[in-house]
C-alpha positions in Angstrom: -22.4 -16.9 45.9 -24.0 -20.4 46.6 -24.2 -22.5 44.0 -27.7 -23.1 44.7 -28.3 -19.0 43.5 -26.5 -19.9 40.3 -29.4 -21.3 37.7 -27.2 -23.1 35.2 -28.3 -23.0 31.6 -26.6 -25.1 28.6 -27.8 -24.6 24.9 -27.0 -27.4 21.9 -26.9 -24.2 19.2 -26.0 -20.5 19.5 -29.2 -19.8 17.7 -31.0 -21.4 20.1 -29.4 -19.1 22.8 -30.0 -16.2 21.3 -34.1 -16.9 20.7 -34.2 -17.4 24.2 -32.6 -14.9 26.0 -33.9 -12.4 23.8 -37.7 -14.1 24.7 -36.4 -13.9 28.1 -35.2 -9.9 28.2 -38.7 -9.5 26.1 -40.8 -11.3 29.0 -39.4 -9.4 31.5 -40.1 -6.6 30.6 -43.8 -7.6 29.6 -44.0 -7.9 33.4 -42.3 -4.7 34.6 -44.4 -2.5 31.7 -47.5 -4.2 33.0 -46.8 -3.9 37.0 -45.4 0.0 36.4 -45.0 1.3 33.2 -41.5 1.3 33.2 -38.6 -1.2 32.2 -34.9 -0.7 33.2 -32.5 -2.7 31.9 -28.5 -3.0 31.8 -26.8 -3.5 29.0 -23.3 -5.7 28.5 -20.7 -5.1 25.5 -19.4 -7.6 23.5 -20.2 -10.0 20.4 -22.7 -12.1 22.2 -25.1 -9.2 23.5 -24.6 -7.6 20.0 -26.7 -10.5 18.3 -29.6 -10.5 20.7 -29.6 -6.6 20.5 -30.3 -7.4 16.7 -33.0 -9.4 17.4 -34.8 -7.4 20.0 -35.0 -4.6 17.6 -37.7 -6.5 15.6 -39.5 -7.6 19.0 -43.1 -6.5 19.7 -42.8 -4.1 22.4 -43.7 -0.5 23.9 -40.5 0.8 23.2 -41.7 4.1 25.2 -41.1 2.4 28.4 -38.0 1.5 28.2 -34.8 3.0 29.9 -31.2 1.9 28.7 -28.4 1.8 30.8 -24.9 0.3 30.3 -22.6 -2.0 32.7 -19.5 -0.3 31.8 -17.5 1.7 28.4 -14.2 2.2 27.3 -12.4 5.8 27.8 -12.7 7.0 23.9 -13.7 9.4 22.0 -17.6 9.4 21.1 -18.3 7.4 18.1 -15.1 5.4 18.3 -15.9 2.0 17.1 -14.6 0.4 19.9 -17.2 2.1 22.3 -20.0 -0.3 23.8 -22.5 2.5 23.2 -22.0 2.8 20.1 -22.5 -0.7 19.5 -25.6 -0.6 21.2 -26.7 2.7 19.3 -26.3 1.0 15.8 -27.3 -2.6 15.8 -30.5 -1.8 18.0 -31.3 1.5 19.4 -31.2 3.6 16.3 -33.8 1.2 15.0 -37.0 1.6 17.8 -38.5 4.5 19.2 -36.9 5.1 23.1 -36.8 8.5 24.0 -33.5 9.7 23.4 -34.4 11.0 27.1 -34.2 7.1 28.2 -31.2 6.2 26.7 -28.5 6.8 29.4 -24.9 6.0 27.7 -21.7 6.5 29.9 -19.8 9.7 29.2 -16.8 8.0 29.4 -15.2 10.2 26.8 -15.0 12.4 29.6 -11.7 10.2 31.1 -12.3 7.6 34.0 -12.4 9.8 36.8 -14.8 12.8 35.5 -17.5 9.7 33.8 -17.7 8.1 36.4 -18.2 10.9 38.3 -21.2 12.2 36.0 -23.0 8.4 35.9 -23.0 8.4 38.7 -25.0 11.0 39.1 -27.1 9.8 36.4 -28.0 6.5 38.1 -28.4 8.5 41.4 -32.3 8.2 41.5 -32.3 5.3 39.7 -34.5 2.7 42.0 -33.6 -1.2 41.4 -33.0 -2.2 38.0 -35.3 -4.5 36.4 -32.4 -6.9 34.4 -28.9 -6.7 34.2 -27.0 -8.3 31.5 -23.5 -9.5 32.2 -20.7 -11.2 29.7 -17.9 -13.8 30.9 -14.2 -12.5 30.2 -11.4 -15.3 29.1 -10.1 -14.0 32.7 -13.2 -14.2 34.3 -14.1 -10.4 34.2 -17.4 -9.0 34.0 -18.5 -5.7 33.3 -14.9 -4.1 34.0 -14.7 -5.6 37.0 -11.1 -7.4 36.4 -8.9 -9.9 38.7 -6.8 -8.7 40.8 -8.4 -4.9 40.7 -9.4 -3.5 44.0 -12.8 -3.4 43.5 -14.3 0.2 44.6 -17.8 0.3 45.9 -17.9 3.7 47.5 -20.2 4.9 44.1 -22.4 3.8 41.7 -20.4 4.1 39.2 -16.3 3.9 39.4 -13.4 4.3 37.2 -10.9 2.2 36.1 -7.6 2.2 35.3 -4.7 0.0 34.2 -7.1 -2.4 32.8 -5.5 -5.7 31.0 -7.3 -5.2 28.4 -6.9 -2.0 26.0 -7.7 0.5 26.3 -6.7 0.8 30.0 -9.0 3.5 31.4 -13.1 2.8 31.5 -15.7 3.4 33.4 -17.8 0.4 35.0 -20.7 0.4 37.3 -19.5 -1.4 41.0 -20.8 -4.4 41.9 -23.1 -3.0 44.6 -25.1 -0.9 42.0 -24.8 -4.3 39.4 -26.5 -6.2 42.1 -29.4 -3.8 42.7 -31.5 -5.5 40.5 -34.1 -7.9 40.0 -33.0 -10.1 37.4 -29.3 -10.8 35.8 -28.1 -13.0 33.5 -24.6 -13.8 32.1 -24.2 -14.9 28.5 -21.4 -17.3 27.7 -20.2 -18.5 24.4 -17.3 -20.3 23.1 -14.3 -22.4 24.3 -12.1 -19.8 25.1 -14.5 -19.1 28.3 -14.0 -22.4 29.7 -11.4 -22.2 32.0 -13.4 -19.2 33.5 -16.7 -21.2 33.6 -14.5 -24.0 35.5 -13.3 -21.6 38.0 -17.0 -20.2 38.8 -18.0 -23.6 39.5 -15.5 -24.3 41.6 -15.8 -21.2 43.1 -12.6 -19.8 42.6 -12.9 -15.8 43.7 -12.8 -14.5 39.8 -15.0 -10.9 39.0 -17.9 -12.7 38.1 -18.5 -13.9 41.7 -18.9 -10.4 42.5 -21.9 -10.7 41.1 -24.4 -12.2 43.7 -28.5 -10.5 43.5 -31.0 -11.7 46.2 -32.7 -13.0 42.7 -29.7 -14.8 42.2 -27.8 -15.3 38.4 -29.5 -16.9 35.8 -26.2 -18.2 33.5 -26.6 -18.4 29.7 -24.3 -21.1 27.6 -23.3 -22.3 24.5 -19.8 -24.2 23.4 -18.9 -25.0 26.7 -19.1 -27.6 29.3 -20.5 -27.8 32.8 -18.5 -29.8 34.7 
């Protein structure tokens, strides 16, 4: 992607970043609600996501219109702890009133091959999403898109396998289906991500390059430096 589709955006607290990506997520979908009823978003795993999710669960909104998807799961049993749905499920979506109907988790417990198969056809009919939230790997993954994997596009959805980090069989949405969307944003906190944010800049081919929306990336970060 050219750096120029690559919006930059450095916060002096992680508080800070949190209060504004979560006015950010809440804005947008103000504006899809408003222009047709509806508001798809993406969902990311991870410790970053998990603390907006937190906050969005106290947000003023018409939770009715909302439909949940998720970038990508680990291959474990349901309610494992370690699941990104789960995650989801108990820090936010327990908490506000989406139809259960809405909430589209990957069935991942089903084994790579077989949930990726069945999310797929889940996000068969699903137009362009409205946001799509993205995290930053030490490795410069995203979603579980991981270097060095060939990266499969011929579905919406994909498995994976051999992944370097346990466990080593999810399910991830491809790229192509990632970048159907109007809005993304990448959340990135703490010095361990650094070398990866260095690499992006320089535009090194890591996973998150991958990533490259006609709206281009809006990048969210804290505890590191833009160099």
């Amino acid at each position: 992607m050219h750096s120029k589709n690559i919006r930059w955006n450095l916060f002096d607290s992680i508080e800070s970043l949190r209060h504004i990506v979560c006015d950010v997520i809440m804005n947008h979908a103000a504006i899809s609600i408003a222009e047709k009823g509806a508001f798809s978003i993406v969902l990311a795993g991870g410790s970053t996501p998990r603390a907006i999710y937190r906050l969005l669960r106290d947000m003023p909104t018409d939770w009715s219109k909302w439909h949940i998807y998720i970038n990508d799961d680990r291959c474990l049993p349901v309610g494992h702890e370690d699941r990104n749905s789960l995650m989801v499920e108990q820090v936010w979506l327990s908490h506000v009133t989406i139809p259960q109907s809405q909430i589209h988790a990957i069935p991942s417990e089903l084994g790579p091959v077989e949930g990726a198969k069945a999310y797929a056809k889940t996000l068969a009919n699903v137009p362009t999403f409205d946001l799509v939230l993205f995290g930053l790997g030490e490795d410069g993954h995203t979603a579980s898109l991981f270097p060095g994997h060939v990266v499969d596009n011929s579905a919406d959805a994909v498995p994976v396998f051999n992944s370097p980090k346990p466990p080593a069989e999810r399910v991830t949405m491809s790229q192509n289906r990632l970048n159907n969307t109007n809005a993304a944003m990448f959340l990135v906190t703490g010095q361990s991500k650094q070398e990866a944010v260095d690499n992006w800049r320089k535009c090194v081919d890591i996973p998150a390059t991958l990533i490259t929306p006609a709206c281009g990336v809006d990048v969210y970060c804290y505890d590191v430096e833009l160099r």
